[in-house]
N, C-alpha and C positions, 0 to 999 in steps of 0.2 A: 277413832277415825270417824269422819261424816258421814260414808257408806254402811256404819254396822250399826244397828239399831239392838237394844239389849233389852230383852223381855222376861217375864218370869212364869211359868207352870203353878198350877194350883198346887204342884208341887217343890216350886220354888227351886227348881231346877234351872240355870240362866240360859236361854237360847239368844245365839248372835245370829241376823236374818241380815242381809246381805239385800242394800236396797237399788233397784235397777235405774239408773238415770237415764233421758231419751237426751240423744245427741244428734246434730246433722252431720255429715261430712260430706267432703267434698273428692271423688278420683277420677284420675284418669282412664280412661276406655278401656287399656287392657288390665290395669287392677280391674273394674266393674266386672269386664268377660269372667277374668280368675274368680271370684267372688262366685259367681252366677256357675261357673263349671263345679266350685266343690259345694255348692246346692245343687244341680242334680248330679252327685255324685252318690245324695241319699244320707253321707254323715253328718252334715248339719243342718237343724230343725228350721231355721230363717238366716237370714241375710247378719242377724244380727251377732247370730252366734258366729258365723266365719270369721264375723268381727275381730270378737270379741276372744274368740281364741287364737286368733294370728299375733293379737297384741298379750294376750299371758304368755306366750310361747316367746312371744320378744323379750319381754322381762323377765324369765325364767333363765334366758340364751343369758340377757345384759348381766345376772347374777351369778351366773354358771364362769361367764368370764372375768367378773371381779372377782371374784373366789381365787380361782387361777392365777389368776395377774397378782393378789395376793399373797398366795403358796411361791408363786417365783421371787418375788420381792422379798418374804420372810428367807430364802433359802440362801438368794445373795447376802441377804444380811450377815448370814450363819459365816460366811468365809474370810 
């Protein structure tokens, strides 16, 4: 992957370092408000990270429901 950079310890140990790209986006007024309400809610350190966790929690959702959609498709098969 282009985001994982592979390094080695003087003891030769491999560490994968996970490298941060700067992006612009663009939303509308009440995503910006949402954004701006769970910063001062305290759980996230910058604007970046509400980001940035809204969209693993999206890909996590999008893989939780191919899975699914999977297991039922395998189950029909089964009949």
């Amino acid at each position: 992957m282009r985001d994982i950079r592979i390094g080695r310890t003087r003891s030769d140990d491999v560490i994968l370092e996970k490298m941060k790209h700067k992006m612009s986006i663009t939303m509308d007024e009440e995503t910006v408000l949402a954004v701006m309400g769970k910063l001062k809610s305290g759980r996230f350190r910058n604007k970046s990270h509400v980001i940035e966790y809204a969209v693993k929690k999206l890909m996590d959702d999008d893989a939780l429901n191919e899975d699914a959609l999977k297991k039922l498709m395998d189950g029909e098969n089964d009949r």
